[in-house]
Residue, then its C-alpha position, 0 to 999 in steps of 0.5 A: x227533514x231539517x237539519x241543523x249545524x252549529x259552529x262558532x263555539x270556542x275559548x273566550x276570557x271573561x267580558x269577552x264576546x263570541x258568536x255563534x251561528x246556526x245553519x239550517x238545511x230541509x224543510x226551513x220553510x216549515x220553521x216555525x219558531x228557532x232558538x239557542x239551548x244550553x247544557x252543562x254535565x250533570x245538568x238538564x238542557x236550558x233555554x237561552x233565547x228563542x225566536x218565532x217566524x214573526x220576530x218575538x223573542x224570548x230571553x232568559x233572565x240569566x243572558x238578558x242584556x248580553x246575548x242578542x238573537x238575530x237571522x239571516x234568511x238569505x243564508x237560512x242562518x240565525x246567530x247568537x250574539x254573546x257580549x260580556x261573557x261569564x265563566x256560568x255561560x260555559x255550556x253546550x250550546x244547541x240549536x232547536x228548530x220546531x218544525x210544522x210540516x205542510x199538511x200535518x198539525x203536529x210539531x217536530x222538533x230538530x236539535x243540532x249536535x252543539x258547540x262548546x262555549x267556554x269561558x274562563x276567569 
């Protein structure tokens, strides 16, 4: 199993910067690729950005130039960097992790709880 624990999550004015960490615990070994969704009420989860083992990283047009993922694998932790913030970034932020066990040729994927993101005008 895997477990995923997000924080950094918080009230920021518009330009400002926050960010965001994801902890991982389990099977990271069996990670295959790691990232940041978004929601708000009323509307479906989005994807923000999303990193494989191999470093590609996929960025929605909406945070391109502003948001930045990295990883640290000696903490087993991957960030989100926020720069320039926007009032349309306020969401639930979500860590996924997808995930092939060893020995099994099908994909879990594992959400973390979120952290709310706020950002005000």
């Amino acid at each position: 199993q895997v477990h995923l624990a997000e924080s950094g999550g918080g009230l920021v004015q518009a330009g400002g910067s926050l960010r965001l960490s994801c902890a991982a615990s389990g099977s990271i070994a069996s990670i295959n690729a790691i990232g940041w969704y978004r929601q708000t009420v009323g509307e479906q989860r989005e994807l923000v950005t999303i990193m494989t083992t191999e470093g590609s990283t996929t960025y929605a047009d909406s945070v391109k130039g502003r948001f930045t993922i990295s990883r640290d694998n000696a903490k087993n932790t991957v960030y989100l960097q926020m720069n320039s913030l926007k009032p349309e970034d306020t969401a639930v932020y979500y860590c996924r992790a997808d995930v092939r066990f060893s020995g099994q040729p099908f994909t879990y994927v594992y959400w973390g709880q979120g952290t709310q993101v706020t950002v005000s005008s």
